[in-house]
ChimeraX commands (.cxc) that place a marker at each C-alpha (Angstrom):
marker #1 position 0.00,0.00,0.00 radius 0.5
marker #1 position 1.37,3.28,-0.50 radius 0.5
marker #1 position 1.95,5.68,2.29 radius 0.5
marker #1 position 2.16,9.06,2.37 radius 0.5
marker #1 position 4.82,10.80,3.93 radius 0.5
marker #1 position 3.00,12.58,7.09 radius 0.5
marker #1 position 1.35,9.16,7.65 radius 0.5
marker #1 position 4.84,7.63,7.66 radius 0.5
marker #1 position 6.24,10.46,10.05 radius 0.5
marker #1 position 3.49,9.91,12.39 radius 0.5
marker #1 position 3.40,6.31,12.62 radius 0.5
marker #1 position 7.41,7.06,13.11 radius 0.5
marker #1 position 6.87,9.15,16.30 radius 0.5
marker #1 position 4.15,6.58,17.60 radius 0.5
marker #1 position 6.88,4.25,17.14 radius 0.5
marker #1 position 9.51,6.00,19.50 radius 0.5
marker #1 position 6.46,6.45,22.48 radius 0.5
marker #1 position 5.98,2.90,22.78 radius 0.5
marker #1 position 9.30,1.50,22.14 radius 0.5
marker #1 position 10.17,4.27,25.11 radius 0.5
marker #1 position 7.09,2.69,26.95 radius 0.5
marker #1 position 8.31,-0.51,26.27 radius 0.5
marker #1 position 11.34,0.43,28.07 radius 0.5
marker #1 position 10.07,1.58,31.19 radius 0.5
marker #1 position 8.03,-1.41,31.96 radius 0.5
marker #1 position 11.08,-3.25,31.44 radius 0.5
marker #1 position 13.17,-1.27,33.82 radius 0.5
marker #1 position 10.00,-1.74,36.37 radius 0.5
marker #1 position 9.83,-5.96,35.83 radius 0.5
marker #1 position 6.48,-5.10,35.41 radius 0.5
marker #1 position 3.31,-5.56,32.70 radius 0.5
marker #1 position 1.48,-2.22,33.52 radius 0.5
marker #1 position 2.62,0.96,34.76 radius 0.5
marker #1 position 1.15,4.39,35.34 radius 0.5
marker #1 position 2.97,7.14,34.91 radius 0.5
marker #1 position 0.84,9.37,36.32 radius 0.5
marker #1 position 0.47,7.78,39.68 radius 0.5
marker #1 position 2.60,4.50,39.58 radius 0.5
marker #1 position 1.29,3.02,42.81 radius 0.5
marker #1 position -2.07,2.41,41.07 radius 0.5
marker #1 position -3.17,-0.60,38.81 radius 0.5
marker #1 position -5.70,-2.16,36.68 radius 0.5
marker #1 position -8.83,-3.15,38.25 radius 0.5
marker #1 position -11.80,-4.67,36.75 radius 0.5
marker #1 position -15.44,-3.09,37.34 radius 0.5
marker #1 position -18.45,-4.33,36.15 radius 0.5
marker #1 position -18.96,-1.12,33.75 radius 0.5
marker #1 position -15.20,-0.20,32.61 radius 0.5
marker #1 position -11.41,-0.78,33.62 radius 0.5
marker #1 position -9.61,1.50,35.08 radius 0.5
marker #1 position -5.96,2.67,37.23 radius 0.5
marker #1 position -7.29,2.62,40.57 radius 0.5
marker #1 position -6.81,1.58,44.52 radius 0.5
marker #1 position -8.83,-1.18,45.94 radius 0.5
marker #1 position -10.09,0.57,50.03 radius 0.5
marker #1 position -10.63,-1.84,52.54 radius 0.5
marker #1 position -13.01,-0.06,55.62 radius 0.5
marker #1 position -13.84,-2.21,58.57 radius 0.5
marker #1 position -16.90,-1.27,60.49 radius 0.5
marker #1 position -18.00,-1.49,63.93 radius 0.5
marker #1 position -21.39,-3.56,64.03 radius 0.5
marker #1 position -22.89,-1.80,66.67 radius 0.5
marker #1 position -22.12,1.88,66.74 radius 0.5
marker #1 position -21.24,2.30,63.05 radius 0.5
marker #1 position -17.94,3.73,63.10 radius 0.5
marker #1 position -14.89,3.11,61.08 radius 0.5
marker #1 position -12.65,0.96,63.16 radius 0.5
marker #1 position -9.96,0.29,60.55 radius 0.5
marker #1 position -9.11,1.03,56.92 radius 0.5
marker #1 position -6.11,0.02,54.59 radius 0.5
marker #1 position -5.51,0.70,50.82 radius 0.5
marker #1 position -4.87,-2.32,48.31 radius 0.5
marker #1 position -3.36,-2.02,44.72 radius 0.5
marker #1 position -4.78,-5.31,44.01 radius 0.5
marker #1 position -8.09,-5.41,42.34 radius 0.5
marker #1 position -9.01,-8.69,44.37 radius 0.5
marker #1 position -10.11,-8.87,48.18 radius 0.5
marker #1 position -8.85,-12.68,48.08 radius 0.5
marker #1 position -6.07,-12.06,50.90 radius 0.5
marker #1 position -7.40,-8.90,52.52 radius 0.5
marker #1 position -9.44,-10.64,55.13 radius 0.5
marker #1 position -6.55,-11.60,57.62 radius 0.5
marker #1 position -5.01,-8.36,57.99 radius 0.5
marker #1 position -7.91,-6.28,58.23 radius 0.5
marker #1 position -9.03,-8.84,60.62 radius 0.5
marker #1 position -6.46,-8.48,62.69 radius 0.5
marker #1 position -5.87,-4.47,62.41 radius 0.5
marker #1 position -9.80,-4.36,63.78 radius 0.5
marker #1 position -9.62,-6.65,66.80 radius 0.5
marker #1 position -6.10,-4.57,67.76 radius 0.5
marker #1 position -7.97,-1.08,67.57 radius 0.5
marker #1 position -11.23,-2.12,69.38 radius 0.5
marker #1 position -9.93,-4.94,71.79 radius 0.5
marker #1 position -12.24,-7.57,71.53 radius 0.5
marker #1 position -11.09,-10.77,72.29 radius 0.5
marker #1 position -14.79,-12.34,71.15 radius 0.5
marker #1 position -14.25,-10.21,68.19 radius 0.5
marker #1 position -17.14,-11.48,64.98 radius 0.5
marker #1 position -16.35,-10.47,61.68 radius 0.5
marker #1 position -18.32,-10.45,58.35 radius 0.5
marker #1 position -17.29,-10.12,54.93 radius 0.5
marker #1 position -18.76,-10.57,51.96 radius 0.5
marker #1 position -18.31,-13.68,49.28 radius 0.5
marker #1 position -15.47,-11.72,47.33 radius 0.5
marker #1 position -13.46,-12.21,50.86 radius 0.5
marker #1 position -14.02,-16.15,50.65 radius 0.5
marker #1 position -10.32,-17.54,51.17 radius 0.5
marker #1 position -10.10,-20.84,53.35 radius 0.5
marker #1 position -6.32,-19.97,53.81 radius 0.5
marker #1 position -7.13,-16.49,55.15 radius 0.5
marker #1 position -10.19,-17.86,57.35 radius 0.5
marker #1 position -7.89,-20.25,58.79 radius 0.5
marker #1 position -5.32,-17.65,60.31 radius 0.5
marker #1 position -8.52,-15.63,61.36 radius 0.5
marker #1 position -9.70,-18.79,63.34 radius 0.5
marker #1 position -6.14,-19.36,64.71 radius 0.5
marker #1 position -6.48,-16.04,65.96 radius 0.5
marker #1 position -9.56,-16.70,67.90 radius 0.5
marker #1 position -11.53,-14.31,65.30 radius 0.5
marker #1 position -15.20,-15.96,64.78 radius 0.5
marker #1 position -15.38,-15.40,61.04 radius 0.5
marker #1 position -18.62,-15.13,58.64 radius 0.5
marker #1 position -17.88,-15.08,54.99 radius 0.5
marker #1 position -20.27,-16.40,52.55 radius 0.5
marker #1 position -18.73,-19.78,50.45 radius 0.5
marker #1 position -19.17,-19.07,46.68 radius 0.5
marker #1 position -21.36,-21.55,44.24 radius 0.5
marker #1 position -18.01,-22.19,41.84 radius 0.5
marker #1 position -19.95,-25.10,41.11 radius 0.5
marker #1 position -23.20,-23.82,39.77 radius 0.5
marker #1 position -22.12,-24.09,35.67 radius 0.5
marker #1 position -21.00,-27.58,36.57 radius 0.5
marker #1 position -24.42,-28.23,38.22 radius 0.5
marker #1 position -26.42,-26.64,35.44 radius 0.5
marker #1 position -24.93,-29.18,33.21 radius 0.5
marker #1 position -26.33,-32.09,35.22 radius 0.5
marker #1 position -22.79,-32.78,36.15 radius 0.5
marker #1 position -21.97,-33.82,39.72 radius 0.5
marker #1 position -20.18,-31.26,41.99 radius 0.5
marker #1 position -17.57,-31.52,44.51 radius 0.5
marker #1 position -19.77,-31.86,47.16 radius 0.5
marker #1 position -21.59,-34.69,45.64 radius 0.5
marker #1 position -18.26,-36.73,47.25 radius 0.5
marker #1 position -18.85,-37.39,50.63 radius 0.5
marker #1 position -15.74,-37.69,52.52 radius 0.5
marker #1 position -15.27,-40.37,55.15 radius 0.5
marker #1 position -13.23,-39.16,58.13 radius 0.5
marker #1 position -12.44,-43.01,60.03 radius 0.5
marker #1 position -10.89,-44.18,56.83 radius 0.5
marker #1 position -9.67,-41.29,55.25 radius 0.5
marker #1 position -11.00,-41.72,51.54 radius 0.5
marker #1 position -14.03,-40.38,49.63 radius 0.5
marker #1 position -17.58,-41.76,48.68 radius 0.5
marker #1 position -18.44,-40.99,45.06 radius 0.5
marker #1 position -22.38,-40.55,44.29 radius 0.5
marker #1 position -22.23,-44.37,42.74 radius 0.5
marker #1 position -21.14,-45.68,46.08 radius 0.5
marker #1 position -17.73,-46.33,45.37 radius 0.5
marker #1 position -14.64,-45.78,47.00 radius 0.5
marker #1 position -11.71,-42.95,46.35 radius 0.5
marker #1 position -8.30,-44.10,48.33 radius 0.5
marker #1 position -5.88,-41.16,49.08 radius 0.5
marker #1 position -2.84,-41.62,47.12 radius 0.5
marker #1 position 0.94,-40.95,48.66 radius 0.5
marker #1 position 1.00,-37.76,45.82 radius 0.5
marker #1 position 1.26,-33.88,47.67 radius 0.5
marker #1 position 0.25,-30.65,45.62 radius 0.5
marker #1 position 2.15,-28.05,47.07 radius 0.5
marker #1 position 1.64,-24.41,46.10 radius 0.5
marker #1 position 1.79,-21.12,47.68 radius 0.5
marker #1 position 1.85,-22.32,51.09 radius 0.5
marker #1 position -1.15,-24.58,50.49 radius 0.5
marker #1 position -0.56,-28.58,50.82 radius 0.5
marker #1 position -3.66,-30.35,48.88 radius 0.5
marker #1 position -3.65,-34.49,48.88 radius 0.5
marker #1 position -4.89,-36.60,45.88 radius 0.5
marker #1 position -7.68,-39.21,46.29 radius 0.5
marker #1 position -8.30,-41.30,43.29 radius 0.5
marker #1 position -10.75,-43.81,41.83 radius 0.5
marker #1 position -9.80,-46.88,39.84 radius 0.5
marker #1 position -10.02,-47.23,36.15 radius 0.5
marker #1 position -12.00,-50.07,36.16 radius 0.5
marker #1 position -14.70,-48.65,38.27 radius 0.5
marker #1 position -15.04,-45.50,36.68 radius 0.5
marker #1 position -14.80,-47.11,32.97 radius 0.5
marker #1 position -18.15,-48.78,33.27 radius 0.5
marker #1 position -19.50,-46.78,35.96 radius 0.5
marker #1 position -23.26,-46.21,35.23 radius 0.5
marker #1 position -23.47,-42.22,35.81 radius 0.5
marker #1 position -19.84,-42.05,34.52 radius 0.5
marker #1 position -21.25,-39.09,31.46 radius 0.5
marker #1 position -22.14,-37.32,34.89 radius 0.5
marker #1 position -18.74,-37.18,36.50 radius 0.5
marker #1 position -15.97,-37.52,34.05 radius 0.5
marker #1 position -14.93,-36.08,30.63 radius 0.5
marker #1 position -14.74,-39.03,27.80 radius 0.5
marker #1 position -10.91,-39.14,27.53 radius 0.5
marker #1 position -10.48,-38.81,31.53 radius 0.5
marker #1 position -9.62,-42.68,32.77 radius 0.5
marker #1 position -10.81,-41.89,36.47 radius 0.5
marker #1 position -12.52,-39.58,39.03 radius 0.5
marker #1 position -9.40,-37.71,41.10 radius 0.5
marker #1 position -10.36,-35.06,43.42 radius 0.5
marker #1 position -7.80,-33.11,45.67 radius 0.5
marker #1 position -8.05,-32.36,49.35 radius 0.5
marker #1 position -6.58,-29.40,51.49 radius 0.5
marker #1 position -4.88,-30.83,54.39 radius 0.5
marker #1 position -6.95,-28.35,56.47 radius 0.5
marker #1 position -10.32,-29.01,55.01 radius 0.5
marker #1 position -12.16,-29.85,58.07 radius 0.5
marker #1 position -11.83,-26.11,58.55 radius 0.5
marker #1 position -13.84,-25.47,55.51 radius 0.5
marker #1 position -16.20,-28.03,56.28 radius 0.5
marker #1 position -16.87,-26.97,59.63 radius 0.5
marker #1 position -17.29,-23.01,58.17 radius 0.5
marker #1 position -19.73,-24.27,55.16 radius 0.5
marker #1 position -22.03,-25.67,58.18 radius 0.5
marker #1 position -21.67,-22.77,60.04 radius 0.5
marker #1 position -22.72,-20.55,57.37 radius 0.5
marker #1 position -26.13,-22.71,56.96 radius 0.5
marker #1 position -26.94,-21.48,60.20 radius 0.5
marker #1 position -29.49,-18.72,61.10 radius 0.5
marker #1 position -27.22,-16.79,63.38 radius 0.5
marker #1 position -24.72,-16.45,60.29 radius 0.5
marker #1 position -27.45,-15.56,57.76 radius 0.5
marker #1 position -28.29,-12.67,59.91 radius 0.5
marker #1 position -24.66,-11.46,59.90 radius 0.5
marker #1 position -24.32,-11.44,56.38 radius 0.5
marker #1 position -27.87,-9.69,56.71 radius 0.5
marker #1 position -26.54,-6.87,58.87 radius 0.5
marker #1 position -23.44,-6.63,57.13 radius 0.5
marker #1 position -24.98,-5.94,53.83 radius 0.5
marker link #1:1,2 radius 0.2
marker link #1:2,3 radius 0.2
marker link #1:3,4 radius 0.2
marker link #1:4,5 radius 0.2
marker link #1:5,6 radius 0.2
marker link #1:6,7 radius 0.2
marker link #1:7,8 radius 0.2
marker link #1:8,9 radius 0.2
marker link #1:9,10 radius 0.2
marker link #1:10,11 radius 0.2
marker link #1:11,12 radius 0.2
marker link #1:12,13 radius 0.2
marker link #1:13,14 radius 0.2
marker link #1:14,15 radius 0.2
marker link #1:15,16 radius 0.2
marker link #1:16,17 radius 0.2
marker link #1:17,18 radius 0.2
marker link #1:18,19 radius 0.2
marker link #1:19,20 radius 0.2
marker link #1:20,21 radius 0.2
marker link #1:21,22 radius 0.2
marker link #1:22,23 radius 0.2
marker link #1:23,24 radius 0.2
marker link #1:24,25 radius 0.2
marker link #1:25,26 radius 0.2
marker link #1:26,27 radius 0.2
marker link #1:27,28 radius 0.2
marker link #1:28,29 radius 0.2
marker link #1:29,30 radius 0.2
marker link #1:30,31 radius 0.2
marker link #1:31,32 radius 0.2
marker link #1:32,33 radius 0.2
marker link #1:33,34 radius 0.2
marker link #1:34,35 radius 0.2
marker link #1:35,36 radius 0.2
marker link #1:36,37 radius 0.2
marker link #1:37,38 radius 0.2
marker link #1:38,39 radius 0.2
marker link #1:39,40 radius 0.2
marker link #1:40,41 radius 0.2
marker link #1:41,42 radius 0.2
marker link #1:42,43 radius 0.2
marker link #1:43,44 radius 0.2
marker link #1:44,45 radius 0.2
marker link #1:45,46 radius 0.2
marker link #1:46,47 radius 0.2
marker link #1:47,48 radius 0.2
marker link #1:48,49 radius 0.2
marker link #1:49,50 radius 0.2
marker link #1:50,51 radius 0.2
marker link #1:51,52 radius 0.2
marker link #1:52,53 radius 0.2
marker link #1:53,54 radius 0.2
marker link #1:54,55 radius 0.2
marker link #1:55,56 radius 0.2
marker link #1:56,57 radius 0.2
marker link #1:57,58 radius 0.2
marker link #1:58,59 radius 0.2
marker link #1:59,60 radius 0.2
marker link #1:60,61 radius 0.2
marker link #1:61,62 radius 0.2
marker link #1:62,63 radius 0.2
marker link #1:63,64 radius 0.2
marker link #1:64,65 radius 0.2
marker link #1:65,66 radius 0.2
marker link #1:66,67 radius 0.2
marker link #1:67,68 radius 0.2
marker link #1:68,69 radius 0.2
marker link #1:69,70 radius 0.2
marker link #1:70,71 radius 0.2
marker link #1:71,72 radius 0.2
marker link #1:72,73 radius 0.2
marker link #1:73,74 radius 0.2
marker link #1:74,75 radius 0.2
marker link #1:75,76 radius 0.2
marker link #1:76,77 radius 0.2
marker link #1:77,78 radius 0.2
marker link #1:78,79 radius 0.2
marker link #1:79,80 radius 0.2
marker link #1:80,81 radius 0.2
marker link #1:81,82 radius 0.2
marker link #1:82,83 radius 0.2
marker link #1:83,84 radius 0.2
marker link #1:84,85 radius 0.2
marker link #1:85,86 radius 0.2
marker link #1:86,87 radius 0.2
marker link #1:87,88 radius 0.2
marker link #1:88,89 radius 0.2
marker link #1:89,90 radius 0.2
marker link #1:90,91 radius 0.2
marker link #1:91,92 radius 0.2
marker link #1:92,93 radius 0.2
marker link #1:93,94 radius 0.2
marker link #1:94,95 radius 0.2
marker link #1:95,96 radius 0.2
marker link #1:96,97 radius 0.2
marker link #1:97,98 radius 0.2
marker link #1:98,99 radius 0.2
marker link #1:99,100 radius 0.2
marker link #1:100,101 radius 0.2
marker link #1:101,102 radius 0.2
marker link #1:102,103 radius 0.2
marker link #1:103,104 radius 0.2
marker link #1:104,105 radius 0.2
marker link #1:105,106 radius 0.2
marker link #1:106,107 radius 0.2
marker link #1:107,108 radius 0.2
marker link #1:108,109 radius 0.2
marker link #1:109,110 radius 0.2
marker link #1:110,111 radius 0.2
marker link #1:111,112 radius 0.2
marker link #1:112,113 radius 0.2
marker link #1:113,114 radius 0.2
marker link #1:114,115 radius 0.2
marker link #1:115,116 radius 0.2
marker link #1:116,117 radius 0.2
marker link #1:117,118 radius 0.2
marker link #1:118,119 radius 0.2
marker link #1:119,120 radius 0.2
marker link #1:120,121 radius 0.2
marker link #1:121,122 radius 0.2
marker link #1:122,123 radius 0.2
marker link #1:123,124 radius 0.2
marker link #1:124,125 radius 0.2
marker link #1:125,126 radius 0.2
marker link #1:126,127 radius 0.2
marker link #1:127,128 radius 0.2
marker link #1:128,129 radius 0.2
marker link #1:129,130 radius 0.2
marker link #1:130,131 radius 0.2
marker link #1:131,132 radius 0.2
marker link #1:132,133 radius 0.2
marker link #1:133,134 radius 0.2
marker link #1:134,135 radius 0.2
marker link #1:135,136 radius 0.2
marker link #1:136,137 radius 0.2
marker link #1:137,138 radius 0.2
marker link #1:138,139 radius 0.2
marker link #1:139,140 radius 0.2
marker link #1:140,141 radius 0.2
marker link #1:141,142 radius 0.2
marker link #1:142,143 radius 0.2
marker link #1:143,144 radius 0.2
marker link #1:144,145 radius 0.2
marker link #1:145,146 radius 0.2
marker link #1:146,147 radius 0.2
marker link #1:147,148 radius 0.2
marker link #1:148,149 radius 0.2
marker link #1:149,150 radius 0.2
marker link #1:150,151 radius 0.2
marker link #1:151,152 radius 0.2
marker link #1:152,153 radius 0.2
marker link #1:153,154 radius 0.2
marker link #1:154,155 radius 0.2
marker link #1:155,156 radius 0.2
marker link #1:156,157 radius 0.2
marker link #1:157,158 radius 0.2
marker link #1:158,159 radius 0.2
marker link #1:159,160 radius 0.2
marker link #1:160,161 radius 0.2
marker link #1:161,162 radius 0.2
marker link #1:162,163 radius 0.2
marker link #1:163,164 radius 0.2
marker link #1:164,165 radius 0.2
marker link #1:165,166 radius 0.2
marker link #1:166,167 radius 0.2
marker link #1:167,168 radius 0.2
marker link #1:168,169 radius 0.2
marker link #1:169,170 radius 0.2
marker link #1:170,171 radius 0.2
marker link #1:171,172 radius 0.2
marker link #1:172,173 radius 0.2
marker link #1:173,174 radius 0.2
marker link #1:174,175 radius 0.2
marker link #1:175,176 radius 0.2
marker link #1:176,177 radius 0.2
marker link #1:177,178 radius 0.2
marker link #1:178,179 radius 0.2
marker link #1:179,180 radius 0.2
marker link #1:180,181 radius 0.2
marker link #1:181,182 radius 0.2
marker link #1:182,183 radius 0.2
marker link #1:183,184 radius 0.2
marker link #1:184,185 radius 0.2
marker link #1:185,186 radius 0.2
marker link #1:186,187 radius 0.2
marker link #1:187,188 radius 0.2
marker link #1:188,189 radius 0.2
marker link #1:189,190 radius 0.2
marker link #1:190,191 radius 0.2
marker link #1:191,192 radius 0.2
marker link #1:192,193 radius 0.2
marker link #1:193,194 radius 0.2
marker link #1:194,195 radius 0.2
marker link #1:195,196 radius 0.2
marker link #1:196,197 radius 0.2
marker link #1:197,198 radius 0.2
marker link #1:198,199 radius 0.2
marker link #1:199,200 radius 0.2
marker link #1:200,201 radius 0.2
marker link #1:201,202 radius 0.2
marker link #1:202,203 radius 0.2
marker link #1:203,204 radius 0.2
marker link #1:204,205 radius 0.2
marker link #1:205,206 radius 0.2
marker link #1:206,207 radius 0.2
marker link #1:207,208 radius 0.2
marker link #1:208,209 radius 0.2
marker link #1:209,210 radius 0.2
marker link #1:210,211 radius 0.2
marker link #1:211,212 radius 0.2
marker link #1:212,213 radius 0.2
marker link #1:213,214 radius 0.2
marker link #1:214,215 radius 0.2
marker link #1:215,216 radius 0.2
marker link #1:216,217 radius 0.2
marker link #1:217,218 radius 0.2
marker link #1:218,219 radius 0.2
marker link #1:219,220 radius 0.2
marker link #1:220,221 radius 0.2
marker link #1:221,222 radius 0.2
marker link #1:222,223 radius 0.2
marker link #1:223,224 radius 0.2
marker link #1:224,225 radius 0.2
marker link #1:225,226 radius 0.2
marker link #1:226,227 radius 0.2
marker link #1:227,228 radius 0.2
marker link #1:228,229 radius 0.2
marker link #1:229,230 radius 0.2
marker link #1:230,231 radius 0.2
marker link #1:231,232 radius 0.2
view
């Protein structure tokens, strides 16, 4: 195509800018950067994207007031629950300190130093399983784990054994139960379970998942439904 010469010198000087930009977020190890405030990032909102600060505010149940706050550059509340947590029950003192979040706070690994700290915690458990459910497909909690023998129940009665294998990742330690290929092969509700080309079922297990367990019943509870209530 041909070009004409104040295109070319335009797409020239573009050229320079984001090689130049290209640079910076070198020199930063980084895949974003704003210049005009570099502590901010990119956060997803339901309308638009935008550089912005995620506030955290905790709230006094009773009298209303604004007990702690903190600033966040990540667009995520996934591991904010701890530290604000802990910041609260410091500032007001309360040993029997209750705290309630809402379902974008849901982190088992954060809930777990909360209840190590002797901080009652209410956060509701999100339905990751819903799609799966939707499909007919059975969800995680369709295995019923069996505590005295340490395996899992699958919804066709049969047995998953824990294997010797350990996930590690980011400080979480998850342990593989598996079924047996010749079970799951001509299982009857097999199209419910497994893809075609998967041999057999394997589900992993957090080695603290008792915690999780006991915190899913606890949400079911009335006094927890009216803390997410008055929270909201």
């Amino acid at each position: 195509p041909v070009v004409k010469k104040q295109n070319l010198n335009r797409l020239k000087k573009n050229k320079l800018k984001l090689s130049s930009n290209l640079r910076t977020l070198k020199e930063h190890n980084a895949t974003q950067y704003c210049k005009s405030d570099p502590d901010a990032t990119l956060m997803s909102k339901p309308a638009h994207n935008l550089m912005a600060y995620n506030t955290q505010i905790a709230v006094d149940g009773k009298y209303k007031f604004i007990v702690a706050t903190d600033i966040s550059s990540k667009g995520v509340d996934l591991d904010q629950l701890y530290p604000m947590a802990t910041q609260a029950k410091d500032i007001i003192g309360n040993e029997k300190m209750k705290l309630a979040a809402d379902a974008g706070y849901y982190n088992p690994k954060e809930i777990k130093k909360c209840v190590d700290e002797d901080i009652d915690v209410y956060v509701p458990i999100p339905d990751k399983q819903k799609q799966h459910k939707d499909k007919g497909m059975f969800a995680r909690d369709a295995f019923v784990y069996d505590e005295v023998k340490d395996c899992y129940i699958c919804p066709n009665d049969k047995v998953l054994k824990r294997r010797k294998t350990i996930y590690e990742k980011n400080g979480i330690k998850r342990l593989m139960y598996f079924g047996t290929r010749s079970e799951c092969t001509v299982c009857p509700i097999r199209s419910q379970c497994l893809p075609l080309k998967t041999p057999a079922k394997r589900l992993w297990r957090w080695e603290h998942e008792a915690l999780v367990e006991a915190h899913r019943t606890k949400m079911q509870t009335r006094k927890a439904k009216t803390m997410i209530k008055q929270r909201a």
